[in-house]
C-alpha positions in Angstrom: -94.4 94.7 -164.3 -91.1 95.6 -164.8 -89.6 99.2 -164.1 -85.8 100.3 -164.4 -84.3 103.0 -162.3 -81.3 104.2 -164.0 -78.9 106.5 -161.7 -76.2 109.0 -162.9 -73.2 106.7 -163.1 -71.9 106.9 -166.5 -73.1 103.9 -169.4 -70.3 102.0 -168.4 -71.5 101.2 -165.5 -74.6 99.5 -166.6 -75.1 95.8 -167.3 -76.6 94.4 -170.0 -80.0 95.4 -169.8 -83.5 93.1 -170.8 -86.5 94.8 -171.9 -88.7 96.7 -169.1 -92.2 98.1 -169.0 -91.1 101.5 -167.4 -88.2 103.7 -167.4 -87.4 106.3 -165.1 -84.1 108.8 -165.4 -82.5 109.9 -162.1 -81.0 113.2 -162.6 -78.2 112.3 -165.5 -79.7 108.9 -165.7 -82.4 110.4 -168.0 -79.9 112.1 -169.7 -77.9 108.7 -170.5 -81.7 106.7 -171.1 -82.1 109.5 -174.0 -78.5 109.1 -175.3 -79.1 105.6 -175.7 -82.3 105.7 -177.4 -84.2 104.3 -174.7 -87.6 105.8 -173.1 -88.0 107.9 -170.4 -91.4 107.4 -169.1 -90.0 109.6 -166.0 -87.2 112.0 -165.0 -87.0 112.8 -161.9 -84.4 114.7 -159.5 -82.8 118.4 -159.3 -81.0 117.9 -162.3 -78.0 119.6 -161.3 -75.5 117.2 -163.2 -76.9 118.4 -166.6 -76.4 121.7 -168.6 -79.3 124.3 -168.6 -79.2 122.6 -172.8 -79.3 119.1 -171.2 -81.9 119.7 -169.5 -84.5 121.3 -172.2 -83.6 118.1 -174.1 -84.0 115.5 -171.4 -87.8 117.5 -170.4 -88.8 117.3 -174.0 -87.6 113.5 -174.4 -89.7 112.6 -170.9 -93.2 111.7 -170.6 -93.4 113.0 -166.9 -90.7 115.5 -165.2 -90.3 115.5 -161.4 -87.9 118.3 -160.7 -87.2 118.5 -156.8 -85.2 120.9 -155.4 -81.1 120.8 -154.8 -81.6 121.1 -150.6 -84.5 118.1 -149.8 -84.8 115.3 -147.3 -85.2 112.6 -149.6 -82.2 111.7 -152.5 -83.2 111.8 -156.0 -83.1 107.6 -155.7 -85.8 107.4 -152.7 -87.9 109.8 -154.7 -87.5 107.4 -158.1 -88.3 104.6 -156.0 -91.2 106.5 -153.9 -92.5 107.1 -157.9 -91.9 103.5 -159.0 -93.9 102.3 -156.2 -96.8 104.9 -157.0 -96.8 103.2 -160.5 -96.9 99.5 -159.5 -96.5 98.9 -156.1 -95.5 95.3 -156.8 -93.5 95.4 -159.8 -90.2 93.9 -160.1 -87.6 96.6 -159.7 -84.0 96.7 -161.1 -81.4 100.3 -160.3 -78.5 100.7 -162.6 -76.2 103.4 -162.9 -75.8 103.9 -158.9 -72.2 101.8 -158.3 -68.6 103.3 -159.1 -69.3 106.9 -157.8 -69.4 108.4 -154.1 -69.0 105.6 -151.7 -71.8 107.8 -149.8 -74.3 107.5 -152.6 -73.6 104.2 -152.5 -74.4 103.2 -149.1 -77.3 105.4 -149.4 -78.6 103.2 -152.4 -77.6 100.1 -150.4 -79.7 100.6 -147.3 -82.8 101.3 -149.2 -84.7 98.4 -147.9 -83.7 99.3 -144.3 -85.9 102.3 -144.3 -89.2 101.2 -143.3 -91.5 102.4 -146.3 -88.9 100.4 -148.5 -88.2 97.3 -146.4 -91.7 95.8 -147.3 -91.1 95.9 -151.0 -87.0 94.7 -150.4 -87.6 91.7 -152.3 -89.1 93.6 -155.4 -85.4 95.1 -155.5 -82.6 94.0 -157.5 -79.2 96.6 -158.1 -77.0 95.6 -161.0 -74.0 96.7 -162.5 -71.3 95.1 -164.8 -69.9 92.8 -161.7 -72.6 92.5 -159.3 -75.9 91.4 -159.1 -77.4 92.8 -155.5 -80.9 91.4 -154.2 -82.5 91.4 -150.7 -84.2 88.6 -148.9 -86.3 88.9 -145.4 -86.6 85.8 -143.4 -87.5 82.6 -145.4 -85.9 79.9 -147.1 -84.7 80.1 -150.3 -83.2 78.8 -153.6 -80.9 80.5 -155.9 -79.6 80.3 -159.6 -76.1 81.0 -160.2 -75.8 83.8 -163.3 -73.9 83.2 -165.8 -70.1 84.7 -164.9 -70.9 85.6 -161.7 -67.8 83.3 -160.0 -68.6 84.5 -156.2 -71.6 84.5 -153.8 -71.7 86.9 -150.8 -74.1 87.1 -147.9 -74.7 90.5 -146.4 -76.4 90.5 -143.0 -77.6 94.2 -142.9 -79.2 93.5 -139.7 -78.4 90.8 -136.8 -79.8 87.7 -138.5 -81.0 84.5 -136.3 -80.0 81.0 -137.7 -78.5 81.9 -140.8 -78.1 78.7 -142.8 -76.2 78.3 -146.1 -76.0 75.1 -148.0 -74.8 74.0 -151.4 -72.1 76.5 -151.6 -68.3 76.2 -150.7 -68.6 77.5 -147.4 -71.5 76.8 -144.9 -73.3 77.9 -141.9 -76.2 76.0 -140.0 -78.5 78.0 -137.4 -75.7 80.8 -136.9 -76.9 84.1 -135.3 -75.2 86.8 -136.5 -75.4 89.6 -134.0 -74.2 92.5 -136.2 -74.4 93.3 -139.8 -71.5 91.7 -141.7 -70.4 90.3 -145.1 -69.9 86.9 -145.7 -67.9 87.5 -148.7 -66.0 84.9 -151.7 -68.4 82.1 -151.0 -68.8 80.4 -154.2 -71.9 77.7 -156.1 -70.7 74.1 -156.0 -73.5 73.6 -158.4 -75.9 75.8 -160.3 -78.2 76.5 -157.3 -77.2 77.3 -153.6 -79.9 77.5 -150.7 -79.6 79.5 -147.7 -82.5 80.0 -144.7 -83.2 82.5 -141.8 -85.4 82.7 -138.8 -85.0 86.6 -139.0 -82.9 90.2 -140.1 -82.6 91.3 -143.4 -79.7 89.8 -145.9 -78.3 90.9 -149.0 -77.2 88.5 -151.5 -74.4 89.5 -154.0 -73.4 87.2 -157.1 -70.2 89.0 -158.5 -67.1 88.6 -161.0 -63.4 89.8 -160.8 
């Protein structure tokens, strides 16, 4: 199953989108889902980017409402990913629409899979917008395709990672440890795949553009 988050960052901001299987509106993301004449099978958050007017329409345009209050513990995006979960607990997840705003939100969004209840379902996660491609690997080995575009390859070590390996890409590493989180940034594919391993931590891979 596939099941699309979409955030409140403007249209703009999205990428090209495939078909999914579920749609769920965050806040204004319903909003934009609706605008777009796209499904909402769920909208979910306080709503308080959207017009009292907004609002009545984005309700009667979704299948389910979630409305949570303004002051809560968890963001609107944990409790659309808590939801997306409850739906399919391993369906392949892609967030849009959560880039080019509040560097806060952002980070927020990025560290999802560090929070414990996420980090088991890391892999189901993908976060995309018009010049990155975002996905999370645990400890493994693993092959990559390049997407089409996407000139540059990053490895983000959100955790200290043992034996980091990279191969088939401009730069390499064999059996580093990487004691703190950092970005290897501007790697690029010699080819159309690039393979990288750890022994353990938790890494984020970005394929991006200029």
């Amino acid at each position: 199953m596939k099941i699309l988050l979409v955030g409140g960052q403007p249209v703009s901001t999205w990428p090209i989108l495939e078909e999914f299987d579920y749609y769920i509106g965050i806040d204004r993301g319903a909003y934009y889902l609706m605008e777009q004449g796209l499904p909402c099978d769920a909208a979910i958050g306080d709503f308080d980017s959207l017009t009292n007017e907004e609002q009545q329409r984005v309700f009667q345009h979704s299948v389910i409402v979630k409305k949570s209050p303004a002051e809560k513990d968890d963001t609107d995006t944990q409790l659309a990913l808590v939801h997306a979960l409850k739906i399919n607990q391993h369906a392949d997840i892609t967030l849009i629409g959560l880039t080019g705003g509040r560097i806060d939100h952002f980070l927020a969004n990025l560290w999802l899979p560090l929070e414990p209840r996420f980090r088991v379902h890391c892999q189901q996660l993908t976060i995309k917008d018009p010049q990155n491609t975002i996905r999370y690997f645990e400890a493994g080995k693993y092959t990559i395709s390049k997407e089409k575009e996407m000139n540059y390859l990053a490895y983000c070590c959100l955790t200290p990672v043992k034996e980091l390996t990279l191969e088939g890409s401009k730069y390499t590493l064999c059996n580093q440890d990487v004691p703190y989180s950092i970005s290897y940034a501007s790697n690029e594919f010699l080819t159309e795949t690039a393979t990288f391993s750890f022994k353990s931590g938790l890494v984020a891979v970005i394929q991006s553009k200029d």
